[in-house]
C-alpha positions in Angstrom: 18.1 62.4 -9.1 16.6 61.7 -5.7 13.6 63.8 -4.7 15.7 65.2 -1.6 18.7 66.1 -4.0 15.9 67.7 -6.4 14.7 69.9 -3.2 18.0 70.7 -2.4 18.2 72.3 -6.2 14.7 73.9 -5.5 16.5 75.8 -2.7 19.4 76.3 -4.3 17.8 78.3 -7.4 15.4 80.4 -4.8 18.6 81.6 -3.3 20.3 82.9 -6.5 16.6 84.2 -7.4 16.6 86.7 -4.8 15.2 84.9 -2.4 17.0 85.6 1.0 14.2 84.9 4.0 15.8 82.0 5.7 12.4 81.5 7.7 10.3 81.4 4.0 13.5 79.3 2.8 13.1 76.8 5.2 9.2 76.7 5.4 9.7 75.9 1.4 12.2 73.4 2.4 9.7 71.6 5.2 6.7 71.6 2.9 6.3 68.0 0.4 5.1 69.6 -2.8 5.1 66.3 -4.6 1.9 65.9 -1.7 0.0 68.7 -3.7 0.9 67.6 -6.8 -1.0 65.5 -9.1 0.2 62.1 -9.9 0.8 62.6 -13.3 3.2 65.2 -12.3 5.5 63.8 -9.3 8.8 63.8 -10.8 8.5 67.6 -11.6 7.4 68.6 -8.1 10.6 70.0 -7.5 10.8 72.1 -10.7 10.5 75.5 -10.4 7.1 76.0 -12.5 3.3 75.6 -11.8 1.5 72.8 -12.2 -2.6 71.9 -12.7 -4.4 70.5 -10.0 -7.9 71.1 -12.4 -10.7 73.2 -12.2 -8.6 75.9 -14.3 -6.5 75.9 -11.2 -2.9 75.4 -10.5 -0.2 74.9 -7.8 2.2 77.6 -8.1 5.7 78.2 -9.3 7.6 77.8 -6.0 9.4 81.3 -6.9 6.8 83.0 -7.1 5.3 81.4 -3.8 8.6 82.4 -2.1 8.5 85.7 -3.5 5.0 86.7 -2.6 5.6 84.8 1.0 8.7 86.7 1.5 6.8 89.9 0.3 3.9 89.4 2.9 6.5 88.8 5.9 4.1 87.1 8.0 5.4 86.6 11.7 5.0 83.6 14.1 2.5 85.5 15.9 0.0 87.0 13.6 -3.2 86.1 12.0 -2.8 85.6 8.4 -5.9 85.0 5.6 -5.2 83.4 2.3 -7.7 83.9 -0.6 -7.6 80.9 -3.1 -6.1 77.5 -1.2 -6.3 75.7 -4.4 -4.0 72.7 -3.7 -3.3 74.1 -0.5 0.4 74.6 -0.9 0.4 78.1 -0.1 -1.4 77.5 2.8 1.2 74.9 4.4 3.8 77.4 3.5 2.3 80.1 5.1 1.0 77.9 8.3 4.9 77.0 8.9 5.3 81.2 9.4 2.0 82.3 11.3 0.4 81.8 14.6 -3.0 81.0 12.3 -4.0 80.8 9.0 -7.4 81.3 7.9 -8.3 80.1 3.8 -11.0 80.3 1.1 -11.5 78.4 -2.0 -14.6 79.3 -4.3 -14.5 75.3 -5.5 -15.3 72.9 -2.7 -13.9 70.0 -4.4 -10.3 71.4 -4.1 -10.9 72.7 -0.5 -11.9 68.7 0.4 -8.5 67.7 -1.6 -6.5 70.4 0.1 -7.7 70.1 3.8 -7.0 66.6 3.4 -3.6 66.9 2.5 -2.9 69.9 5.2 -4.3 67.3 7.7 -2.0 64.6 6.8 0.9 66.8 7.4 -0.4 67.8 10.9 -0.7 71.5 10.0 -3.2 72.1 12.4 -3.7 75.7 12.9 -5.1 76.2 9.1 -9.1 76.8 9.1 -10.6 76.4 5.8 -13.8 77.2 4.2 -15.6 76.9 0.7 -16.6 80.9 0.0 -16.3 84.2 -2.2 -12.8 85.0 -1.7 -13.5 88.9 -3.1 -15.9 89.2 0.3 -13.1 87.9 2.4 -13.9 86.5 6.1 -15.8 89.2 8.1 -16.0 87.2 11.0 -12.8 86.5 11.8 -11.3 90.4 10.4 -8.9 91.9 11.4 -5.6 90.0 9.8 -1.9 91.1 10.2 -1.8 89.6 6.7 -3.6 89.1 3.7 -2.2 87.1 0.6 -4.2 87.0 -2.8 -3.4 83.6 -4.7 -5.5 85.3 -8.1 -5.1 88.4 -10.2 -8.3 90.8 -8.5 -9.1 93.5 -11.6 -8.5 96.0 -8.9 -7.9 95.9 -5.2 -10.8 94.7 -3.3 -12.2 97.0 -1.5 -14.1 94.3 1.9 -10.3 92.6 1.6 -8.6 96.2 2.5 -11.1 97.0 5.5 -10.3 93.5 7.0 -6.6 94.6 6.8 -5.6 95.0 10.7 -4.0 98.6 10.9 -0.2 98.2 10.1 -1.2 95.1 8.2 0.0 94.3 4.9 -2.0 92.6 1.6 0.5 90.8 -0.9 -2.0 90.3 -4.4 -2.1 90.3 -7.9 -3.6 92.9 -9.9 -4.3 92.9 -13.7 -6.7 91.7 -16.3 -6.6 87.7 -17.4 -4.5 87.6 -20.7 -2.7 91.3 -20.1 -0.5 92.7 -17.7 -0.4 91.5 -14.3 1.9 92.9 -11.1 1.9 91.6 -7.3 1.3 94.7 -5.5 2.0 95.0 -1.5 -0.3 97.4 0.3 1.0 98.6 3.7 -2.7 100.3 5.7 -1.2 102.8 7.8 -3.5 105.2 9.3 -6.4 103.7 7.2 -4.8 104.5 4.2 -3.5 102.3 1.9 0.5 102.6 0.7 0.8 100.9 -2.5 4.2 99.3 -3.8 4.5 97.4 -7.2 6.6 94.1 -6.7 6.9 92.0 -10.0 5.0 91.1 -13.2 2.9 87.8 -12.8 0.6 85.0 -14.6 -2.4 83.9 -12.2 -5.8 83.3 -12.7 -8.4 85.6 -12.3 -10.0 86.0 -8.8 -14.0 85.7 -9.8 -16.7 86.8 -7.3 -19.3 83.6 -5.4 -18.1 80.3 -5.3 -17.6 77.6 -7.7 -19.6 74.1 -8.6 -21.6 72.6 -5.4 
């Protein structure tokens, strides 16, 4: 099977999965993930699972991608922050949706990899920067948008006051090993309105950043 007719199956099985955002659809459909894939891994690119990338890290499932994209909503003209680039799939996805998409990675070896690949594409209107994901970017606060790429123990408190009032946080909450669910926090009036999504598998958001 061709890699276009494996897409096409991709898309297919995001559909009867629940997903029914044509705007995330097509973003999903626009995006190469054999480009963040390893090379060990090409032919399953288009398989609906994660994959390692190293460093304990993964690219994700594309249904749970879609999901959590079609979750956060993001609209062509907000600012949207990603915590975790990893590969940097998530981040081309989301770039295709947003006016600008600002990402952190605790490992700078994966952030090199990743802008690299988001710069081959021509997704220019991603900035990307080796950090503590957990203290969020202050600098460029507030976001429409906020998506968490790693289960936090409990919802970070700096990640919620960079929320933009009316924004909304997509993230993963649980302990490693146990019981995980994507949450989506609406801030409305300051306060947070919490609503439970789905159960998930991600690894852990730690605090500081990784290996020099």
């Amino acid at each position: 099977m061709s890699g276009e007719a494996r897409k096409i199956r991709l898309i297919m099985e995001l559909r009867r999965s629940g997903i029914a955002d044509t705007r995330v659809l097509s973003a999903i459909e626009r995006i190469p993930r054999e480009a963040f894939v390893p090379q060990t891994f090409q032919d399953q690119a288009y398989e609906n699972i994660a994959l390692p990338i190293g460093k304990g890290q993964t690219v994700s499932q594309p249904l749970v991608v879609a999901l959590m994209t079609q979750a956060l909503a993001p609209g062509e003209r907000m600012k949207v922050l990603e915590i975790g680039t990893g590969s940097g799939y998530q981040a081309a996805v989301l770039s295709r949706l947003c006016r600008r998409l600002y990402t952190i990675e605790r490992h700078k070896s994966l952030l090199v990899e990743a802008e690299h690949r988001l710069r081959r594409l021509g997704l220019h209107n991603i900035t990307a920067k080796s950090g503590d994901g957990m203290r969020g970017w202050p600098e460029q606060a507030p976001f429409d948008r906020i998506l968490v790429t790693a289960a936090a123990p409990e919802i970070p408190g700096q990640l919620l006051v960079q929320l933009a009032e009316g924004g909304v946080m997509v993230l993963p909450v649980g302990a490693q090993g146990g019981d995980q669910e994507v949450l989506r926090i609406r801030k409305t009036a300051g306060t947070p309105e919490v609503e439970r999504l789905f159960p998930v598998r991600f690894v852990p958001l730690l605090p500081g950043e990784g290996e020099a």
